[in-house]
C-alpha positions, 0 to 999 in steps of 0.5 A: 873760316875769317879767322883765318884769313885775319890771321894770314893777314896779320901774319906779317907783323907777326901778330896772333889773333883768336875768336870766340863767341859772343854768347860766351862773354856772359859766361866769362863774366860769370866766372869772374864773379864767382871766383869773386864770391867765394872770396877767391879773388879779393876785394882789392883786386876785384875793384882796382882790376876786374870790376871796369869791364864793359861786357857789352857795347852800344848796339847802335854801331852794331849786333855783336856776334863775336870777340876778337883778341889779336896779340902783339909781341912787346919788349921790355923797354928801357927808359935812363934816368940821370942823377948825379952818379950818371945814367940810370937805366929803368926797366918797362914790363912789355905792354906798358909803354904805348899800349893804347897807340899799339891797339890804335895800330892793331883797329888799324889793321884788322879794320883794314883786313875787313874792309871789304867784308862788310864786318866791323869791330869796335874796341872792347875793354874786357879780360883780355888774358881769358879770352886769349886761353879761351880762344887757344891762342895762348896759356897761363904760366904758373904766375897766372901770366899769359904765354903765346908760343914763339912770344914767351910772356912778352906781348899785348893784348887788344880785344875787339867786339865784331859782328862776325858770325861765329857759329862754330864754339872753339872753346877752350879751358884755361890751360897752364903750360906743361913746363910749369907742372914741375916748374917752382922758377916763379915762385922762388923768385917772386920778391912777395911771395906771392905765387902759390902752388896750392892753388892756379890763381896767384895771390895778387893782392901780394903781387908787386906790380899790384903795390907799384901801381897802388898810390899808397905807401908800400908795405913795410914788409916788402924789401927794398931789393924787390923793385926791379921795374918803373911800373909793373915786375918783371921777376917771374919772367926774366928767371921763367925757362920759357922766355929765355929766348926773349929775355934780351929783347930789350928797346931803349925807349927815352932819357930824362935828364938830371934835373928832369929827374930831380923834378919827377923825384919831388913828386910834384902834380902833372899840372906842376911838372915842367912839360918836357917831363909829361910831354916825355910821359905822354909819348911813352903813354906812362902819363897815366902813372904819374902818381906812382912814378916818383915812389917807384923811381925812388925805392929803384934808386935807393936814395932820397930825393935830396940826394938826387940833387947833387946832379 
Protein backbone atom coordinates (compact mmCIF):
# COMPACT_ATOMS: atom_id res chain seq x y z
CA UNK A 1 0.00 0.00 0.00
CA UNK A 2 1.35 3.91 -0.74
CA UNK A 3 0.90 4.50 2.35
CA UNK A 4 3.38 2.47 3.16
CA UNK A 5 5.87 3.53 1.42
CA UNK A 6 4.96 7.23 2.42
CA UNK A 7 5.55 6.04 5.88
CA UNK A 8 9.03 4.18 5.25
CA UNK A 9 9.94 7.63 3.62
CA UNK A 10 8.85 9.70 6.42
CA UNK A 11 10.50 7.30 8.69
CA UNK A 12 13.73 9.55 8.88
CA UNK A 13 12.21 12.35 10.37
CA UNK A 14 10.24 10.51 12.36
CA UNK A 15 7.27 11.76 11.10
CA UNK A 16 3.88 9.18 11.35
CA UNK A 17 1.36 9.65 8.35
CA UNK A 18 -2.14 7.89 8.07
CA UNK A 19 -4.83 7.91 5.25
CA UNK A 20 -8.52 7.47 5.18
CA UNK A 21 -10.84 8.04 2.31
CA UNK A 22 -12.32 10.86 0.83
CA UNK A 23 -15.72 9.28 0.99
CA UNK A 24 -15.26 9.69 4.54
CA UNK A 25 -14.83 13.34 5.22
CA UNK A 26 -18.53 14.01 4.59
CA UNK A 27 -18.96 11.55 7.39
CA UNK A 28 -16.63 13.68 9.82
CA UNK A 29 -18.31 16.80 8.85
CA UNK A 30 -21.49 15.22 10.09
CA UNK A 31 -20.41 14.41 13.12
CA UNK A 32 -19.27 17.69 14.06
CA UNK A 33 -22.43 19.20 13.36
CA UNK A 34 -24.37 16.72 15.14
CA UNK A 35 -22.43 17.17 18.39
CA UNK A 36 -23.37 20.65 17.35
CA UNK A 37 -26.85 20.32 17.23
CA UNK A 38 -27.62 18.63 20.23
CA UNK A 39 -25.74 21.53 21.78
CA UNK A 40 -23.02 19.26 22.74
CA UNK A 41 -20.41 21.56 21.32
CA UNK A 42 -21.11 24.96 22.16
CA UNK A 43 -21.49 27.98 20.13
CA UNK A 44 -18.47 29.66 21.19
CA UNK A 45 -16.36 27.13 20.21
CA UNK A 46 -18.22 25.79 17.12
CA UNK A 47 -17.60 29.35 15.77
CA UNK A 48 -14.03 30.24 16.88
CA UNK A 49 -13.03 26.30 16.03
CA UNK A 50 -15.03 24.07 14.05
CA UNK A 51 -16.97 26.25 11.51
CA UNK A 52 -13.49 27.54 9.27
CA UNK A 53 -13.00 24.02 7.72
CA UNK A 54 -13.01 23.41 3.76
CA UNK A 55 -14.57 20.09 3.38
CA UNK A 56 -13.58 20.21 -0.21
CA UNK A 57 -11.04 21.55 -2.50
CA UNK A 58 -11.10 23.05 -6.29
CA UNK A 59 -11.38 20.41 -8.46
CA UNK A 60 -9.39 21.94 -10.71
CA UNK A 61 -5.94 21.00 -9.26
CA UNK A 62 -7.36 17.49 -9.00
CA UNK A 63 -10.36 14.65 -7.94
CA UNK A 64 -9.73 14.16 -4.49
CA UNK A 65 -9.76 10.65 -3.59
CA UNK A 66 -7.96 10.61 -0.23
CA UNK A 67 -6.91 12.57 2.88
CA UNK A 68 -3.72 12.30 4.22
CA UNK A 69 -2.63 13.35 7.84
CA UNK A 70 1.34 13.22 8.77
CA UNK A 71 2.35 13.96 12.49
CA UNK A 72 5.44 15.60 13.55
CA UNK A 73 7.01 15.71 16.94
CA UNK A 74 7.09 19.22 18.45
CA UNK A 75 8.64 20.61 21.69
CA UNK A 76 7.59 23.02 24.01
CA UNK A 77 9.39 25.86 23.07
CA UNK A 78 10.63 28.57 25.37
CA UNK A 79 10.82 32.35 24.43
CA UNK A 80 12.71 34.74 27.72
CA UNK A 81 11.26 38.02 28.18
CA UNK A 82 13.56 40.63 30.16
CA UNK A 83 11.77 42.92 32.61
CA UNK A 84 13.73 44.52 35.32
CA UNK A 85 14.15 41.58 37.68
CA UNK A 86 15.98 40.05 34.85
CA UNK A 87 15.05 37.15 32.14
CA UNK A 88 11.71 35.73 32.28
CA UNK A 89 11.23 32.61 30.44
CA UNK A 90 7.78 31.83 28.71
CA UNK A 91 6.40 28.79 27.64
CA UNK A 92 4.97 27.74 23.91
CA UNK A 93 2.70 24.72 23.85
CA UNK A 94 4.11 22.22 20.90
CA UNK A 95 2.54 23.34 17.37
CA UNK A 96 2.25 27.02 18.04
CA UNK A 97 5.63 28.21 16.92
CA UNK A 98 6.19 28.00 13.28
CA UNK A 99 3.41 25.70 12.68
CA UNK A 100 2.77 26.95 8.93
CA UNK A 101 6.94 26.61 8.02
CA UNK A 102 6.26 22.94 9.68
CA UNK A 103 3.48 21.98 6.93
CA UNK A 104 5.58 23.89 4.53
CA UNK A 105 8.40 21.34 5.28
CA UNK A 106 5.82 18.53 5.79
CA UNK A 107 4.33 19.24 1.28
CA UNK A 108 7.82 19.47 0.85
CA UNK A 109 8.63 16.19 1.48
CA UNK A 110 5.44 14.16 0.99
CA UNK A 111 5.43 16.09 -2.72
CA UNK A 112 8.99 15.00 -2.83
CA UNK A 113 8.09 11.15 -1.91
CA UNK A 114 5.50 11.12 -4.72
CA UNK A 115 7.29 12.63 -7.32
CA UNK A 116 7.30 10.10 -9.57
CA UNK A 117 3.99 8.67 -9.07
CA UNK A 118 1.90 10.83 -10.76
CA UNK A 119 -0.27 11.55 -7.30
CA UNK A 120 -0.28 14.87 -5.67
CA UNK A 121 -1.63 16.44 -2.62
CA UNK A 122 -2.90 19.92 -1.65
CA UNK A 123 -3.05 21.30 1.79
CA UNK A 124 -6.59 20.77 3.44
CA UNK A 125 -7.81 22.71 6.47
CA UNK A 126 -9.81 20.11 8.25
CA UNK A 127 -10.19 18.55 11.69
CA UNK A 128 -6.94 17.40 12.12
CA UNK A 129 -7.12 15.54 15.44
CA UNK A 130 -10.25 13.31 13.85
CA UNK A 131 -8.56 12.31 10.97
CA UNK A 132 -5.44 11.21 12.75
CA UNK A 133 -7.89 8.67 15.18
CA UNK A 134 -9.73 7.74 12.20
CA UNK A 135 -6.77 6.70 10.32
CA UNK A 136 -5.12 4.92 13.68
CA UNK A 137 -2.16 6.67 13.92
CA UNK A 138 -3.22 8.21 17.16
CA UNK A 139 -5.83 8.42 20.30
CA UNK A 140 -7.32 11.07 22.61
CA UNK A 141 -6.46 11.62 26.03
CA UNK A 142 -9.15 12.17 28.63
CA UNK A 143 -8.20 15.87 27.89
CA UNK A 144 -9.59 15.31 24.26
CA UNK A 145 -5.74 16.00 23.38
CA UNK A 146 -4.34 13.69 20.74
CA UNK A 147 -1.40 11.14 21.40
CA UNK A 148 0.78 9.26 19.02
CA UNK A 149 2.90 6.54 20.40
CA UNK A 150 6.57 7.36 20.91
CA UNK A 151 5.35 11.18 20.82
CA UNK A 152 3.25 11.39 24.08
CA UNK A 153 0.93 14.84 23.05
CA UNK A 154 3.80 16.78 21.75
CA UNK A 155 3.23 17.09 18.02
CA UNK A 156 1.59 18.76 15.02
CA UNK A 157 -0.56 17.94 12.47
CA UNK A 158 -0.73 18.69 8.82
CA UNK A 159 -3.61 17.40 6.49
CA UNK A 160 -3.36 16.87 2.81
CA UNK A 161 -6.18 16.10 0.18
CA UNK A 162 -4.60 13.43 -2.47
CA UNK A 163 -5.80 11.79 -5.55
CA UNK A 164 -4.42 8.33 -4.04
CA UNK A 165 -6.81 5.89 -4.88
CA UNK A 166 -7.91 4.49 -1.38
CA UNK A 167 -10.25 1.87 -2.15
CA UNK A 168 -9.72 -0.11 1.01
CA UNK A 169 -11.67 1.80 4.65
CA UNK A 170 -9.24 1.59 7.36
CA UNK A 171 -11.67 3.33 9.48
CA UNK A 172 -11.56 3.73 12.74
CA UNK A 173 -13.41 4.74 15.96
CA UNK A 174 -12.30 7.31 17.98
CA UNK A 175 -10.32 5.57 21.02
CA UNK A 176 -9.13 7.21 24.38
CA UNK A 177 -6.05 5.80 25.84
CA UNK A 178 -6.33 2.74 28.12
CA UNK A 179 -4.27 4.65 30.87
CA UNK A 180 -7.01 7.29 30.96
CA UNK A 181 -9.68 4.84 32.12
CA UNK A 182 -8.45 4.83 35.64
CA UNK A 183 -6.69 8.21 35.06
CA UNK A 184 -8.16 11.71 36.80
CA UNK A 185 -4.29 13.49 36.40
CA UNK A 186 -5.89 15.85 33.81
CA UNK A 187 -8.76 16.80 35.29
CA UNK A 188 -7.29 17.29 38.70
CA UNK A 189 -5.17 19.77 37.52
CA UNK A 190 -6.97 21.43 35.17
CA UNK A 191 -6.64 25.21 36.20
CA UNK A 192 -10.65 25.68 34.85
CA UNK A 193 -12.08 22.65 35.49
CA UNK A 194 -12.74 22.10 32.56
CA UNK A 195 -12.41 18.02 31.89
CA UNK A 196 -15.41 16.17 32.80
CA UNK A 197 -15.50 12.72 33.62
CA UNK A 198 -19.22 12.71 32.81
CA UNK A 199 -18.69 12.82 29.17
CA UNK A 200 -15.37 12.28 26.50
CA UNK A 201 -15.70 15.73 25.22
CA UNK A 202 -14.19 18.10 27.32
CA UNK A 203 -15.85 21.29 28.14
CA UNK A 204 -14.05 23.63 26.10
CA UNK A 205 -15.47 26.72 26.28
CA UNK A 206 -13.87 26.56 30.15
CA UNK A 207 -10.91 25.35 28.70
CA UNK A 208 -7.92 27.97 29.26
CA UNK A 209 -6.45 27.90 26.07
CA UNK A 210 -9.94 28.70 24.55
CA UNK A 211 -9.76 32.56 27.15
CA UNK A 212 -5.76 32.79 26.09
CA UNK A 213 -6.60 32.98 22.42
CA UNK A 214 -10.15 35.01 22.86
CA UNK A 215 -9.22 39.02 22.80
CA UNK A 216 -11.39 39.52 25.56
CA UNK A 217 -10.88 40.07 29.23
CA UNK A 218 -10.40 37.07 31.13
CA UNK A 219 -13.26 35.81 33.37
CA UNK A 220 -12.91 36.87 36.93
CA UNK A 221 -13.24 33.55 37.88
CA UNK A 222 -10.34 31.98 36.47
CA UNK A 223 -7.28 32.57 39.14
CA UNK A 224 -4.66 34.25 38.47
CA UNK A 225 -2.09 30.94 39.04
CA UNK A 226 -3.75 29.32 35.93
CA UNK A 227 -1.50 31.06 33.52
CA UNK A 228 1.29 28.96 32.81
CA UNK A 229 1.95 29.52 28.93
CA UNK A 230 2.14 32.58 26.19
CA UNK A 231 -0.79 30.99 24.26
CA UNK A 232 -2.16 27.76 24.76
CA UNK A 233 -2.01 25.63 28.36
CA UNK A 234 0.18 22.99 28.95
CA UNK A 235 -1.21 21.83 32.34
CA UNK A 236 -2.98 18.57 31.51
CA UNK A 237 0.13 17.61 29.64
CA UNK A 238 2.97 18.36 31.76
CA UNK A 239 1.15 16.30 34.92
CA UNK A 240 -0.16 13.25 32.13
CA UNK A 241 1.89 9.74 32.95
CA UNK A 242 1.93 9.38 29.19
CA UNK A 243 4.15 12.45 28.31
CA UNK A 244 6.55 11.95 31.28
CA UNK A 245 9.01 10.83 29.05
CA UNK A 246 8.66 14.23 26.59
CA UNK A 247 7.97 16.48 29.68
CA UNK A 248 11.95 18.15 29.29
CA UNK A 249 12.12 18.42 25.62
CA UNK A 250 11.99 21.97 25.86
CA UNK A 251 13.84 24.17 22.82
CA UNK A 252 14.89 27.79 23.52
CA UNK A 253 13.33 29.60 20.85
CA UNK A 254 14.02 33.53 20.93
CA UNK A 255 14.59 36.49 23.51
CA UNK A 256 12.83 39.88 23.59
CA UNK A 257 14.84 42.60 25.47
CA UNK A 258 13.58 44.93 28.43
CA UNK A 259 12.32 47.56 26.31
CA UNK A 260 10.89 45.18 23.77
CA UNK A 261 9.14 43.70 26.31
CA UNK A 262 8.07 46.95 27.84
CA UNK A 263 6.61 47.75 24.29
CA UNK A 264 4.70 44.14 23.90
CA UNK A 265 3.61 45.17 27.40
CA UNK A 266 1.45 48.68 26.08
CA UNK A 267 -0.49 46.51 24.16
CA UNK A 268 0.30 48.81 21.06
CA UNK A 269 -1.26 47.64 17.59
CA UNK A 270 1.22 45.79 15.00
CA UNK A 271 1.34 48.80 12.95
CA UNK A 272 2.42 50.60 16.17
CA UNK A 273 5.21 48.25 17.67
CA UNK A 274 8.64 48.66 16.88
CA UNK A 275 9.86 45.96 13.97
CA UNK A 276 12.25 44.28 15.75
CA UNK A 277 9.09 43.27 17.92
CA UNK A 278 6.94 41.52 15.00
CA UNK A 279 10.08 41.07 12.88
CA UNK A 280 10.80 38.32 16.33
CA UNK A 281 6.80 37.35 15.88
CA UNK A 282 7.05 36.74 12.65
CA UNK A 283 10.10 34.34 12.68
CA UNK A 284 8.21 32.55 15.49
CA UNK A 285 4.83 32.65 13.36
CA UNK A 286 3.16 34.00 16.71
CA UNK A 287 2.51 37.03 14.71
CA UNK A 288 -1.19 36.01 14.42
CA UNK A 289 -1.32 36.38 18.26
CA UNK A 290 -0.59 39.94 18.65
CA UNK A 291 -3.69 40.86 20.19
CA UNK A 292 -3.51 38.49 22.88
CA UNK A 293 -0.19 38.36 23.54
CA UNK A 294 0.19 41.33 25.72
CA UNK A 295 -2.88 40.33 28.31
CA UNK A 296 -1.26 37.02 28.36
CA UNK A 297 2.10 37.97 29.08
CA UNK A 298 0.90 40.28 31.89
CA UNK A 299 -1.40 37.94 33.71
CA UNK A 300 2.10 35.45 33.43
CA UNK A 301 4.33 38.30 34.92
CA UNK A 302 1.64 39.32 37.67
CA UNK A 303 2.38 42.78 37.45
CA UNK A 304 1.45 45.63 35.53
CA UNK A 305 2.67 47.04 32.75
CA UNK A 306 4.08 50.22 34.65
CA UNK A 307 5.83 48.14 36.77
CA UNK A 308 7.87 46.35 33.89
CA UNK A 309 9.07 49.99 33.19
CA UNK A 310 11.72 50.05 35.67
CA UNK A 311 14.01 47.86 33.24
Amino acid sequence: MLIEDINNFLKEYNYRAGIISFSRVEQIKSGINNLYEKKIISEKIYKSYLNNFSYNMKEEFFESRSVIIVAAPRPQSRINFNIYSGPVPVIVPPAYVNQEKMDRKIKVLLDNCLSNTGYKIAPARLPEKLLAAHSGIGRYGRNNILYIDGFGSFLQLSAFFSNIDCDYDRWYEEKELEECLDCKICMENCPTGAINAKRFLINAERCLTFFNEEQENFPAWIKSGSHNCLVGCMRCQIVCPHNQPFIDWVEDVGEFTAEETENLLKGLTADKLPSSIMEKLKLLGLQGYIDVIPRNLKSLLGKSAGKQSKA
